[in-house]
C-alpha positions in Angstrom: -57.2 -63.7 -49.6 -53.5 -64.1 -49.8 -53.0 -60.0 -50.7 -55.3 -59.4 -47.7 -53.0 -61.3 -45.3 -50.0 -59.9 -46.3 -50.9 -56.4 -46.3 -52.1 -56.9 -43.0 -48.2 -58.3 -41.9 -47.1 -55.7 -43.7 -49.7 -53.2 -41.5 -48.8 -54.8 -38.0 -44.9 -54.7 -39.3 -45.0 -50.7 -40.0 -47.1 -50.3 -36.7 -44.1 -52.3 -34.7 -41.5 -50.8 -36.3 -43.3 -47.1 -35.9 -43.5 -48.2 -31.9 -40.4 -48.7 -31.9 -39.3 -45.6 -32.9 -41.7 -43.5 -30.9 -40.4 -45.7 -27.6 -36.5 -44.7 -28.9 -37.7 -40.8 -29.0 -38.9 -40.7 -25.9 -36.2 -43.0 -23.8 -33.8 -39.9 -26.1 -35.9 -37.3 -24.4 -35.9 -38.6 -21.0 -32.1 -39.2 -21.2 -31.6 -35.8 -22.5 -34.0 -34.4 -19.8 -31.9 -36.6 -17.2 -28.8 -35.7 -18.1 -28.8 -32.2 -19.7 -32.3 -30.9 -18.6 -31.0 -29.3 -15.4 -28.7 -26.7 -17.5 -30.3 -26.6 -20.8 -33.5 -26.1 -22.6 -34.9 -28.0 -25.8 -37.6 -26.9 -27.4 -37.7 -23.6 -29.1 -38.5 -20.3 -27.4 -38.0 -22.1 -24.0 -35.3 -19.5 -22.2 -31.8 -20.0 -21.9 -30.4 -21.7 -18.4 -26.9 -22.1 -17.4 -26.2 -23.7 -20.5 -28.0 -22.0 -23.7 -31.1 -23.5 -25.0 -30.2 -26.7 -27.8 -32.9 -26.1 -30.1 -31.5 -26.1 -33.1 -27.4 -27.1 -32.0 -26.9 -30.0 -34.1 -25.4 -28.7 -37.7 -24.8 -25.2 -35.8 -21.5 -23.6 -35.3 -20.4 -23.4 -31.5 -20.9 -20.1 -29.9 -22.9 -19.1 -32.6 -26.0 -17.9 -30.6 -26.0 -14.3 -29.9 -28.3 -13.9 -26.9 -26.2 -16.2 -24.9 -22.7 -15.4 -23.2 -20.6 -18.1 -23.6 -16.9 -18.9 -22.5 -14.2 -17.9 -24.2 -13.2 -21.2 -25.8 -16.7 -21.4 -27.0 -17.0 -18.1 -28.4 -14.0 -18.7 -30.1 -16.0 -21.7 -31.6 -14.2 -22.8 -35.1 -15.7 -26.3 -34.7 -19.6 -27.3 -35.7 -21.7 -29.6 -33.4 -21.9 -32.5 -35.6 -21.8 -36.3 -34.0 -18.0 -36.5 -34.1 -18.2 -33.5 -31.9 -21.2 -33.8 -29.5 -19.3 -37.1 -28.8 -16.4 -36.3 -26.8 -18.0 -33.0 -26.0 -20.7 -35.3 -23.7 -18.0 -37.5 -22.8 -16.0 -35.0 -21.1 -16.4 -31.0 -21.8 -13.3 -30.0 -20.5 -11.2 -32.4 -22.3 -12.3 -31.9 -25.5 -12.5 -28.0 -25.2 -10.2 -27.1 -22.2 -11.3 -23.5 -20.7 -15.0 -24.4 -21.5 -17.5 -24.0 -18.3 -19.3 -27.2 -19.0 -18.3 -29.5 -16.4 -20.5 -32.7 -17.2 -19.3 -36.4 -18.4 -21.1 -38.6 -19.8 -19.2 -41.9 -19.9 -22.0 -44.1 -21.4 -21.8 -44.5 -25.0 -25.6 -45.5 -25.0 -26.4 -42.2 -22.8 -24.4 -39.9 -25.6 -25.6 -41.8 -28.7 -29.4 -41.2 -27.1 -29.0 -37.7 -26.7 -26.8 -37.0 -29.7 -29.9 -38.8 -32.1 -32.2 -36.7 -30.3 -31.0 -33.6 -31.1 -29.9 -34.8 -34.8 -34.0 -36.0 -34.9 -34.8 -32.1 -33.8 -32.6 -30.7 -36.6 -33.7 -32.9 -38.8 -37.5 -31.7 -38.6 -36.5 -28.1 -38.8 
């Protein structure tokens, strides 16, 4: 009787903790959808926008898509989106890559880390 109870903690643990985590990829997607969505797609084979689509930009070099025409300074790339670059990039575009088109800031820390694990979480299934 006392294996039975604790494999059912153990069960109603794993399904919290599993919640959890769903609840954390979907407040990423919404934030991503609130603060990127308008210029950029997500999922693969959606088209480009203003912005190219993301599937697939964490662990990619920048500029690196072919079938989108970026601006110079990202063309020029020499830098890979990684979390010590998505960082300041969200924070503020221009600063962190003068020249660039991007014009958005994202000064909430919270907002950035959301949208930088979601797109971490998409390369990490591919």
């Amino acid at each position: 009787m006392k294996f039975l109870a604790g494999a059912l903690a153990a069960l109603v643990t794993y399904a919290a903790v599993g919640s959890a985590a769903a609840l954390d990829a979907e407040a990423a997607r919404q934030q991503f959808l609130t603060s990127c969505g308008t210029c950029h797609t997500l999922d693969a084979g959606e088209p480009h926008r203003q912005g190219p689509n993301l599937d697939g930009v964490y662990g990619r070099a920048a500029g690196a898509l072919a079938d989108f025409a970026y601006s110079a300074t990202l063309a020029a790339g020499g830098w890979t989106w990684t979390e010590e670059a998505l960082d300041p990039w969200l924070e503020n575009a221009q600063a962190a890559h003068p020249g660039t088109t991007m014009n958005y800031r994202q000064r909430d820390p919270a907002k950035r880390a959301l949208i930088i694990e979601l797109l971490k979480s998409l390369a990490d299934e591919g």
